[in-house]
C-alpha atoms as one frame of an Amber mdcrd trajectory, in Angstrom:
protein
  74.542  12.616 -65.814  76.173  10.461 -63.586  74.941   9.328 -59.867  76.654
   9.913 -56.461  74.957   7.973 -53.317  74.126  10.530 -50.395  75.262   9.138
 -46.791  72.269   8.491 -44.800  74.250  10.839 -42.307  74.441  13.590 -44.571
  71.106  13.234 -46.106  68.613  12.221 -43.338  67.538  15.303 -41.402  66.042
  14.437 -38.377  67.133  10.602 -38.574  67.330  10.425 -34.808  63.414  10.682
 -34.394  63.414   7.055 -36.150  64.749   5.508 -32.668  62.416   3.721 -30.629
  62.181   3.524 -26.908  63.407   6.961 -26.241  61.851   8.815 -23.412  59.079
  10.340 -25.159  56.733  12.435 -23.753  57.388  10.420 -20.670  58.969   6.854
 -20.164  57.572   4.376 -22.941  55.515   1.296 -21.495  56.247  -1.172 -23.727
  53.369  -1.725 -26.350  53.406  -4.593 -28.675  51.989  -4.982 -31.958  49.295
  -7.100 -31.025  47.947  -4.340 -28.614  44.362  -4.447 -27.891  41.915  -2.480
 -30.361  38.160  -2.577 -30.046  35.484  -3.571 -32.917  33.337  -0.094 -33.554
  29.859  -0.579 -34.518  28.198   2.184 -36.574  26.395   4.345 -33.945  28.972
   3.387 -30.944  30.575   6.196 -29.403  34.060   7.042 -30.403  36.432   7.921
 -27.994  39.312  10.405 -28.941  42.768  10.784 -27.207  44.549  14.048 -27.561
  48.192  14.147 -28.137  49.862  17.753 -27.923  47.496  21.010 -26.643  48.962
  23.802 -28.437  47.148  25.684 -30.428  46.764  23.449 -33.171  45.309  21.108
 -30.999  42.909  23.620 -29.633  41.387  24.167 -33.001  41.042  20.188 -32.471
  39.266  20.066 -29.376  36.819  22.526 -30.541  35.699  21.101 -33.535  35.806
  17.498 -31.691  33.872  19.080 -28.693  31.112  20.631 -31.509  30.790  17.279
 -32.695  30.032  15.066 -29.405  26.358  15.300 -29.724  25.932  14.786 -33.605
  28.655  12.437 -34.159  28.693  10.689 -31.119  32.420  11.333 -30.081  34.004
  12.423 -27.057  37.734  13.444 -25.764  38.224  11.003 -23.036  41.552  11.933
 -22.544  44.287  14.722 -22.997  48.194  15.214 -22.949  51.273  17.418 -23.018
  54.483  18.188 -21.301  53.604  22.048 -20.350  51.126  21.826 -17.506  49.933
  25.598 -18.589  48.906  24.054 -21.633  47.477  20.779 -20.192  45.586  22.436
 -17.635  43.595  24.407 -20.147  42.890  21.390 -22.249  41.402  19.557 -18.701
  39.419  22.479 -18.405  38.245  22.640 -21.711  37.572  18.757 -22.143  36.597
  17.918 -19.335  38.627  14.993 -19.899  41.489  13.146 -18.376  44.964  14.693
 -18.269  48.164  12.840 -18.633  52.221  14.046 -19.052  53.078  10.791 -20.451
  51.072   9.527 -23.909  52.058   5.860 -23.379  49.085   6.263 -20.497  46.422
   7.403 -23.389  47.671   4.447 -25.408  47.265   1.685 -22.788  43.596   2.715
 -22.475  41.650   0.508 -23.975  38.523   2.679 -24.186  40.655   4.974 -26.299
  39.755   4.264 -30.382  41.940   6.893 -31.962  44.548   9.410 -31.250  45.200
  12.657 -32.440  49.057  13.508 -32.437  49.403  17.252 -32.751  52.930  18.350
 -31.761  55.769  19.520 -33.578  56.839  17.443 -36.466  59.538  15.618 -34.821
  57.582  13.597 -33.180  54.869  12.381 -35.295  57.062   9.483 -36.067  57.628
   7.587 -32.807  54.157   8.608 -31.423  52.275   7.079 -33.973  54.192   4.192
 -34.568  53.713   3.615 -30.424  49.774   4.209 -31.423  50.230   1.483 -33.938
  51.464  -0.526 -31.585  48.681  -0.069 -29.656  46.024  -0.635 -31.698  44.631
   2.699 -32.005  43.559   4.896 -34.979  45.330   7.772 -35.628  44.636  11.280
 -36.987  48.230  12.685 -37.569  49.196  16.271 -38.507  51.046  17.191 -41.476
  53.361  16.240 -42.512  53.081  12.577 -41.351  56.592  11.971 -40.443  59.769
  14.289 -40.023  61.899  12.527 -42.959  61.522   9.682 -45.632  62.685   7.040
 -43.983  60.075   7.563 -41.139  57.347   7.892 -43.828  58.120   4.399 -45.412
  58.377   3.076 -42.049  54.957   4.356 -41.071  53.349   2.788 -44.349  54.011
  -0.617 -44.351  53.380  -0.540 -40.489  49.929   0.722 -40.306  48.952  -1.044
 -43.571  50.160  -4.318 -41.955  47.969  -3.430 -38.398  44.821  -2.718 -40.759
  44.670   0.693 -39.076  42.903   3.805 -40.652  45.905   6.788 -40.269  44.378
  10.284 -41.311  47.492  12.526 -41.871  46.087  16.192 -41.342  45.987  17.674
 -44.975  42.256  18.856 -44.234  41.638  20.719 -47.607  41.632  16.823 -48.989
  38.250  16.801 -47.537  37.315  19.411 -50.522  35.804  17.375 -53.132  37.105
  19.374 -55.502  40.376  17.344 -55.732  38.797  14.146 -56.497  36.876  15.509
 -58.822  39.787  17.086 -60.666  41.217  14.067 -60.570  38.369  11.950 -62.536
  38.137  14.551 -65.090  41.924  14.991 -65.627  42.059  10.823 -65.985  38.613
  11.400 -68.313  40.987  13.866 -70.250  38.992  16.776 -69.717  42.550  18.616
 -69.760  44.591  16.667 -72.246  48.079  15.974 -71.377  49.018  17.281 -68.380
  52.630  19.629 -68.531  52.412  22.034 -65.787  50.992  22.877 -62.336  51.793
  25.641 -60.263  50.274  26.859 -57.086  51.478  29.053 -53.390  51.220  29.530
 -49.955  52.667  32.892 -49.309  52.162  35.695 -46.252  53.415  38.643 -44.987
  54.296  38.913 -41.798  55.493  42.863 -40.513  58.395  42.385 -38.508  59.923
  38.460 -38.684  58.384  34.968 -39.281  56.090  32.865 -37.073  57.873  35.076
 -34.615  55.176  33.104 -32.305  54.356  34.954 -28.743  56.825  33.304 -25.809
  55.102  32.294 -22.480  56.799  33.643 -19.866  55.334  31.040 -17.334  56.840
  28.061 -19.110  59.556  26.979 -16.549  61.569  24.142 -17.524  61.618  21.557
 -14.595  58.746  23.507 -12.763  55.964  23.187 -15.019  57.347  21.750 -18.855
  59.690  18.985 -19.452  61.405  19.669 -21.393  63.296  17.145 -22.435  60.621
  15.159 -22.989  59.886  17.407 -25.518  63.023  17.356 -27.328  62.683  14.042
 -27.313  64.257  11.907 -30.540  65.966  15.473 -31.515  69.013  16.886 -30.712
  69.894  17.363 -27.232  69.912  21.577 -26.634  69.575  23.717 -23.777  66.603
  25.069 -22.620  65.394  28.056 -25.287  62.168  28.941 -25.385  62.139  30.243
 -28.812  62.977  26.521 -29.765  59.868  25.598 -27.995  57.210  27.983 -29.062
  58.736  28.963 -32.367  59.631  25.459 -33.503  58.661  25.829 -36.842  61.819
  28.018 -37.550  64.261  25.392 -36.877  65.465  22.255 -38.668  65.496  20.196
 -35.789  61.547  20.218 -35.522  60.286  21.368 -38.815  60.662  21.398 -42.863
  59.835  24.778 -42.270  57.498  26.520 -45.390  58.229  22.755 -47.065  56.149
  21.025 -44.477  54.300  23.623 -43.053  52.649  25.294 -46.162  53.511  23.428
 -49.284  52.527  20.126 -47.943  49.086  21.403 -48.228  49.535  22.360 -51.827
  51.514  19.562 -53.124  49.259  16.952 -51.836  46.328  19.037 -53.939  48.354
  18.448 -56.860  49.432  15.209 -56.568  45.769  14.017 -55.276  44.286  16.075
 -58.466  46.548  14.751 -61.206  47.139  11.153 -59.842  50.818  11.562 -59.014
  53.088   9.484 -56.549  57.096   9.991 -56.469  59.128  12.410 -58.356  61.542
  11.981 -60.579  63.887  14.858 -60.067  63.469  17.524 -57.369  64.963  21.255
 -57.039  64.092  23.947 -54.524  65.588  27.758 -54.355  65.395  30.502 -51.647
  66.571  31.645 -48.552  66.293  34.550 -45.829  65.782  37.331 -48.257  63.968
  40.129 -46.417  64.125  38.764 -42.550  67.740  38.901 -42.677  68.361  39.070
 -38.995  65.892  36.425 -38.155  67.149  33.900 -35.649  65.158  31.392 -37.888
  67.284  28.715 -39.580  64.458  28.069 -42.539  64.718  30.314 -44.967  61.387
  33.135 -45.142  61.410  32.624 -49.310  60.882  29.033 -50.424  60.476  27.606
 -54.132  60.208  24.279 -55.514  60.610  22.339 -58.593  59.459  19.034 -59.180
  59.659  16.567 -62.319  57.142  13.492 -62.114  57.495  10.573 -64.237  54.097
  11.271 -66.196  55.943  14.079 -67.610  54.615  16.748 -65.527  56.310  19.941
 -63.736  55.093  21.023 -60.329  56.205  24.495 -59.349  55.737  25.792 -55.554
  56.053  29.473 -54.630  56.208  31.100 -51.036  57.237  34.166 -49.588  56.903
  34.995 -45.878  57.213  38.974 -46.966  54.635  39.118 -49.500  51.434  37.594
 -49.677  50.052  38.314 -53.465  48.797  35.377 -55.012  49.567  33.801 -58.196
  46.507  31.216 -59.792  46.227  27.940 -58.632  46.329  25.984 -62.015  46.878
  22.536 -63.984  47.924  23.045 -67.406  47.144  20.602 -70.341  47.054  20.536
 -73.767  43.884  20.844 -74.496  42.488  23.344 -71.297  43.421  24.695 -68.057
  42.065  24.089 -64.522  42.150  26.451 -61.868  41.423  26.090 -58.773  39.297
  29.031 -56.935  37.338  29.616 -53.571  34.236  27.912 -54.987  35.567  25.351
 -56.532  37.511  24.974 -60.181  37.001  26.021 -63.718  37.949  24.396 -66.771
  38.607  26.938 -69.639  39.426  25.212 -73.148  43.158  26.268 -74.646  40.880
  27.844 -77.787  39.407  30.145 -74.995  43.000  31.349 -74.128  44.618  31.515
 -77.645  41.778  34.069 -78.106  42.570  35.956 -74.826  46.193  35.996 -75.594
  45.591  37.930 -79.242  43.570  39.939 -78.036  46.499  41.170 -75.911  44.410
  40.816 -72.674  46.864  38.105 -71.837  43.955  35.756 -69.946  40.036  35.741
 -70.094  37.885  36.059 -66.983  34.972  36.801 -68.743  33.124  33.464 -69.542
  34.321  30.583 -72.271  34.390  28.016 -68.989  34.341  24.407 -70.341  33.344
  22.965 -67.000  32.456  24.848 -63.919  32.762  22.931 -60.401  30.804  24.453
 -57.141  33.090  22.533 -54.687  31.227  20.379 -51.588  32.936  19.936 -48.369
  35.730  22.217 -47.696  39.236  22.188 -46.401  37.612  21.777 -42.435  39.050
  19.897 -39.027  35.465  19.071 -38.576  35.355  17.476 -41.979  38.273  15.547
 -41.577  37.767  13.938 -38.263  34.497  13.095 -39.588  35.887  11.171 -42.448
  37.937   9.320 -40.032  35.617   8.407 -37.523  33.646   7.131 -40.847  36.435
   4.860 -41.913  36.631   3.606 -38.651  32.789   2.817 -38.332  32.662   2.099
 -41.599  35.290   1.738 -43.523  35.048   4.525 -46.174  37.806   5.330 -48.128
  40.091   8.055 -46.392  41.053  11.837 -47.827  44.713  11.644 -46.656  45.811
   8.187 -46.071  49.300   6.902 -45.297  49.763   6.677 -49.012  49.010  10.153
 -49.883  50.893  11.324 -46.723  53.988   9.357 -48.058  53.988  11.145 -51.414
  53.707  14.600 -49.585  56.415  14.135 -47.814  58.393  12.670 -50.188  58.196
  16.145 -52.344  59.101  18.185 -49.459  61.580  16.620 -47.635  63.461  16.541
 -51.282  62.316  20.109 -51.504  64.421  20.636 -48.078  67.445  18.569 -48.492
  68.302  20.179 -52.331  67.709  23.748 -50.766  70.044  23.005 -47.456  72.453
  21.091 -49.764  72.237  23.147 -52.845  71.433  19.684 -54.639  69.388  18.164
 -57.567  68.418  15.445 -56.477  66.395  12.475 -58.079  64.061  10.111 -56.482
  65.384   6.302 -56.949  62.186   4.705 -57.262  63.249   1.245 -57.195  65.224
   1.399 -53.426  62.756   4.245 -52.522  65.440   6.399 -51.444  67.284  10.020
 -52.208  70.278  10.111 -54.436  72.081  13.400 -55.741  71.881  13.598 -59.629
């Protein structure tokens, strides 16, 4: 097959949120990279700045606020562009508020941030937290494209900062211990995985509730908010329902699958892809004023030889098994945990003409610990920080997830296969 190079221009969506010194979330105050950051000891409080109050973030706060007493943490500080929203955080937290997140970065009491606002951001705010100094807890996906994501990497590695990107469920056990058994070759060679995220939502897709209150120069700024993205009028579906447009979000990609993929990849020891695929569009939701599509499937070759196959529809919700097929046995994944069941097991199953067996045969049986938890998460953090345990979802692991679903969104919007050129670390059609 032969090769044709992709413009950057073409390619890159969301390429404008890799600008720095853009009016963010208020007027940036000039960090450097040599930003002040404070030495943690092991039972010194850790103070938490909050980046975004939607209600993402107020699943944050509450978990953070659970754990002041027992893990000795508190929200000293909180911020957003909707003063509606920010209000409710002051009230909640007790803490201070702020419009502009350079303010929570200059304060040197602050230890780590927690950026939860629309995807398009997550770039420039935590490279500004890197610049400060401060730890960061990031929601998924860690950046908005690639090129962000690479950017991010060698930045925070090169501060010796701990970055938790939001995949919670990697605070499941049950991934790493997957993973030790897979490399033990509990499963033989590993061919397949496939695995979902799908709902069913009645009418249209995260057709989110509007706030009539939000008033644009009144009470939300809101371009602040647009920040690095495209310049657009006020519309308050953009706002509230950013997850349907390309401007803000990978849509199911980044959403849902990012949860799933990084599962695989953390389970099997995967990095890049070789060759990526996705299908889909707006099947049922026809009239939707989303631009994602509400049915989303992805293909992905790895270089150990290994197909990954995501599944999602917005207008039906029955699940298919979460599994890793090898040679030699099967894992699947369940609510407790996993189960191994031997490829002998299943030949039986299969002529029998049951077609699977639930029924015992189990060549391994894992009871999971931990769970996929905000509470968990942060806590894992704030232990890296104190002291220095290895992180669920580092920068690394965050690069590979987005990797896989920002190629899952460019070869559905471009109706491309596309291949991963590992040695420039870059998207190319094949």
């Amino acid at each position: 097959m032969g090769k044709t190079n992709i413009s950057r221009r073409q390619f890159v969506i969301g390429l404008a949120g890799t600008t720095a010194g853009i009016a963010t979330f208020g007027t940036p105050l000039g960090m450097s990279a040599k930003s002040y950051s404070r030495i943690i000891g092991a039972n010194e409080r850790i103070n938490i700045g909050v980046i975004g109050c939607g209600s993402m973030a107020n699943s944050h706060m509450e978990a953070l606020l659970n754990m002041k007493q027992s893990d000795n943490v508190e929200i000293a500080a909180v911020c957003d562009v909707y003063t509606n929203r920010l209000d409710r955080a002051k009230e909640l937290t007790k803490a201070k508020a702020f419009k502009n997140y350079q303010e929570i970065l200059e304060n040197k009491d602050i230890d780590y941030v927690l950026i939860a606002t629309p995807e398009h951001w997550h770039y420039q705010m935590t490279l500004d937290a890197i610049d400060a100094g401060k730890h960061i807890y990031v929601e998924k996906p860690m950046t908005h494209t690639i090129e962000q994501a690479k950017d991010i990497v060698e930045k925070v590695t090169m501060a010796k900062l701990k970055l938790q990107v939001g995949v919670q469920g990697m605070s499941d056990n049950s991934y790493e211990t997957a993973h030790k058994m897979i490399q033990d070759g509990a499963l033989g060679k590993v061919v397949m995985a496939h695995i979902d995220y799908s709902r069913n939502y009645p009418d249209d897709f995260w057709n989110t509730e509007i706030d009539p209150e939000a008033k644009p120069g009144v009470n939300l700024d809101w371009e602040a908010w647009l920040g690095p993205a495209p310049k657009r009028p006020w519309d308050p579906r953009r706002y509230f329902q950013w997850r349907r447009y390309w401007d803000y979000s990978g849509g199911i990609a980044t959403d849902l699958f990012i949860h799933r993929v990084t599962r695989i990849i953390k389970s099997v020891g995967l990095s890049f892809p070789d060759y990526v695929v996705a299908t889909g569009g707006k099947w049922n939701f026809v009239n939707s004023v989303a631009e994602i599509p509400d049915t989303f499937n992805m293909m992905l070759d790895y270089p150990e030889k290994t197909t990954v196959m995501l599944v999602s529809s917005m207008a039906n919700d029955t699940p298919i098994r979460h599994v890793i097929r090898g040679h030699k046995a099967t894992l699947e994944f369940t609510k407790e945990g996993f189960i191994i069941t031997p490829q002998e097991t299943s030949n039986k199953a299969t002529s029998s003409g049951t077609g699977e067996d639930r029924g015992g045969g189990e060549l391994f049986t894992h009871k999971k610990s931990g769970a996929e938890d905000i509470t968990l998460h942060h806590r894992n953090l704030q232990d890296a920080i104190r002291k220095n345990e290895s992180l669920n979802c580092d920068q690394n692991l965050g690069f590979y997830g987005v990797v896989a679903c920002m190629m899952g969104v460019q070869s559905l919007r471009h109706r491309k296969y596309l291949k991963w050129d590992a040695q420039n670390e870059t998207v190319i059609e094949n």
